[in-house]
N, C-alpha and C positions, 0 to 999 in steps of 0.2 A: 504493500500500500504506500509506502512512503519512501521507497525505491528510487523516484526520479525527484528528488530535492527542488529543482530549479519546477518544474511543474507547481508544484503545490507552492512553492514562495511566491511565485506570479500569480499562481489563485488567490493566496491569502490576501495581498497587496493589490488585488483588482482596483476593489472600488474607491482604496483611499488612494492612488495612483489618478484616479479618473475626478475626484476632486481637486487633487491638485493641479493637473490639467485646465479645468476650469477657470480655480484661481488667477493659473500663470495669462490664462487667454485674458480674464477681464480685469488683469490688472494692467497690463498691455493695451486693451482698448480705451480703457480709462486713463490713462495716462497718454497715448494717440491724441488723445478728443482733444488733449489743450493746446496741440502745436498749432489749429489755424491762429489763435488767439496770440501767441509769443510770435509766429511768425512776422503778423504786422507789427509789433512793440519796436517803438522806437527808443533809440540809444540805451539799450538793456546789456548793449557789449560794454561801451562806454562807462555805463556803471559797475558790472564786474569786475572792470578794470578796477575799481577801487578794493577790490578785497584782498588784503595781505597772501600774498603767493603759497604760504605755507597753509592757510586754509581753503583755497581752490585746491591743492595737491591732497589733501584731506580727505577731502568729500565730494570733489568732483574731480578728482584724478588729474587735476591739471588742466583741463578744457578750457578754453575761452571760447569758442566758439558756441554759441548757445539759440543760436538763429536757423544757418544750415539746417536738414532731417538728421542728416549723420552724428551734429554736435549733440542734438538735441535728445537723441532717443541713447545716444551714450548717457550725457548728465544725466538724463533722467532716469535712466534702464540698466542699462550694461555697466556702470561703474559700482555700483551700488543695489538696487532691488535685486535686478536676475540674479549678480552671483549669491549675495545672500538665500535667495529661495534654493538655487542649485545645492548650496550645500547646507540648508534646514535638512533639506530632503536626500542629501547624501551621508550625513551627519547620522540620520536617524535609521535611512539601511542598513551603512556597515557596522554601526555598533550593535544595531541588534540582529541582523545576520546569527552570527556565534555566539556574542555574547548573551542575546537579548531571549535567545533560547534556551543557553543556561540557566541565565536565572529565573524563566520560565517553571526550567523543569520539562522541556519539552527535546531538549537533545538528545539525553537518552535513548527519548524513540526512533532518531534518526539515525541514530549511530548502533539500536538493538538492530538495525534490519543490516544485510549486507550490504554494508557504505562505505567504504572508507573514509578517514580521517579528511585526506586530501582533496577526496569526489565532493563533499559537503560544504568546502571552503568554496573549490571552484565553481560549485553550479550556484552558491549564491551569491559572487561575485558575477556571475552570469546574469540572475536575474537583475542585482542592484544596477550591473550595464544598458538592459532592458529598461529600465523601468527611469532612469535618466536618461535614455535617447526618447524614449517614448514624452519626457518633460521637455526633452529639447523639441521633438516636432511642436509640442503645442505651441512654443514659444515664437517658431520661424511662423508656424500659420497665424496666429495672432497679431504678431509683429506686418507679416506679409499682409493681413484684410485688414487691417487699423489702417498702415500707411497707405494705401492703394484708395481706402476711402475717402481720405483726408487731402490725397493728391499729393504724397511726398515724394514720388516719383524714385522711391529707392529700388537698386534690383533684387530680385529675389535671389539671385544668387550669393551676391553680399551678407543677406540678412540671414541665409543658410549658414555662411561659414562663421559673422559672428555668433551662431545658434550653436554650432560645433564646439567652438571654443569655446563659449560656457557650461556645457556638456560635460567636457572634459577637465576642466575646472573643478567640477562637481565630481566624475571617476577619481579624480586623485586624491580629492580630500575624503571622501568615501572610501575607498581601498585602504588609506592610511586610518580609518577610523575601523575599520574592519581586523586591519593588521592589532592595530593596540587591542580590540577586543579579544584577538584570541590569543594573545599572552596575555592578559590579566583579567580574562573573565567576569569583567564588570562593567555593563552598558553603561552606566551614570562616570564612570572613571575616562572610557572611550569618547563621550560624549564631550568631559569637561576638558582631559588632555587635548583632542582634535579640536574644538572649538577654542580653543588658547592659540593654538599656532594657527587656525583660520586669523583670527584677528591680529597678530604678531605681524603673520604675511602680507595681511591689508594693508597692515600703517608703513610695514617696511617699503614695501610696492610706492606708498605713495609720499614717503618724506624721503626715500633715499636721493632723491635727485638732489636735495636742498639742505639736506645731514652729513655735516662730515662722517666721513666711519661706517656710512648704512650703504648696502650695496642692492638697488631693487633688484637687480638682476639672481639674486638668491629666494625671490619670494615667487610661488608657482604663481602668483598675480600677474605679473611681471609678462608670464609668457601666454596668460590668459587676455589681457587687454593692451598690452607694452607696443604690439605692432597693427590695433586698431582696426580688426580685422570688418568690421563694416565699413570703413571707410575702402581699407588698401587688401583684405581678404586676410587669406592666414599665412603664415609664416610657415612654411614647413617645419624650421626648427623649432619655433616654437611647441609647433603640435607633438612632436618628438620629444620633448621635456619632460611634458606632459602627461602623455601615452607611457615613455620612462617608469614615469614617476610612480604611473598606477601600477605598470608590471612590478616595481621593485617592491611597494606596497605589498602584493599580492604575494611575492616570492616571502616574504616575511611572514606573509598572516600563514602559509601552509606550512610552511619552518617550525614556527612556535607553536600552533595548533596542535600539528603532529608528535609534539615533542612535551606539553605540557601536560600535566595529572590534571584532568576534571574531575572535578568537585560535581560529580552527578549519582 
């Protein structure tokens, strides 16, 4: 019955999968709706201009541009909301993937049937990948029928790849939240470690330009939004960082998995 791990994790995670979705769409739409309105604003660049540089790199990543669609659905979107949502909901896969079973009480059952250690990491590493591509499509179609209604004249294929990047953004801090859960077997520890170095990486991403000593180019941010891929698409290195990061994640979480006593 409980044989094919990644089946039944994609069942169990349907319907809260298919809210999230939702979310991502009309938070996308709703934040679409205000660009006719900023569009026409006059000298709104002009007053930006007065905000001390270190909090434009803050909390809008550095943009001045705030007019353009590109500028605008960055401040408003990509710098800030999507990766946070990407990794709420990356966050909350991989630490309870393994761990969140433990302390269920519900691994046992997965590991009574013929499973191995290793098959169990990987297929729910499988579905967490599922189930943030499936958050990235809602995100490009949302993005894609908001801007198309509003006449932002973006391409779809742009809002594809910065749809990818956020995606991936979200596998790696998800992988890395899945790796800590199965060496310490404790979703609230996975949850608070990974959400430490989410926010660590944020601020490094966005003061290292302007801090002596900080190097952005060390934060997975960096290679998530560093080459602006809705404006100029993805960077293949970047994507490679990335993609990296989550394999070496993964190589961790089935290391220590396989290698730790559960507490079951």
């Amino acid at each position: 019955m409980l044989r094919n791990v990644l089946l039944k994790t994609l069942r169990d995670q349907r319907w809260s999968l298919l809210w999230w979705c939702v979310g991502m769409m009309t938070l996308v739409g709703v934040t679409v709706a205000f660009y006719p309105s900023i569009r026409g604003a006059e000298g709104l660049d002009e007053l930006l201009e007065e905000i001390p540089e270190a909090l434009m790199r803050a909390f809008a990543g550095g943009i001045t541009d705030f007019i353009s669609p590109e500028g605008f659905l960055n401040s408003q979107l990509f710098i800030v909301m999507v990766p946070f949502l990407f990794l709420v909901f990356a966050l909350s896969a991989g630490s309870g993937a393994i761990a969140g079973e433990e302390e269920r009480g519900t691994l046992d059952l997965l590991l009574s049937s013929p499973v191995k250690r290793w098959r169990v990491v990987a297929e729910k590493f499988v579905a967490m990948t599922v189930g943030i591509t499936v958050l990235g499509l809602a995100l490009w179609l949302g993005t894609a029928v908001s801007a198309e209604a509003v006449g932002m004249g973006l391409s779809l294929g742009r809002i594809a790849e910065a749809s990818v990047s956020a995606a991936l953004l979200g596998l790696a801090f998800g992988a890395i939240a899945m790796a800590v859960g199965c060496a310490l077997g404790k979703r609230g520890q996975s949850i608070g470690i990974t959400g430490a170095l989410c926010v660590a990486a944020y601020f490094l991403n966005a003061l290292g330009p302007i801090v002596n000593g900080l190097n952005e180019r060390l934060s997975p941010f960096f290679y998530y939004i560093g080459a602006d891929p809705l404006t100029n698409g993805l960077d293949p290195l970047h994507v490679g960082v990335l993609i990296g990061l989550s394999v070496a994640a993964l190589a961790v979480a089935l290391i220590t998995f396989e290698r730790r006593d559960l507490a079951i």
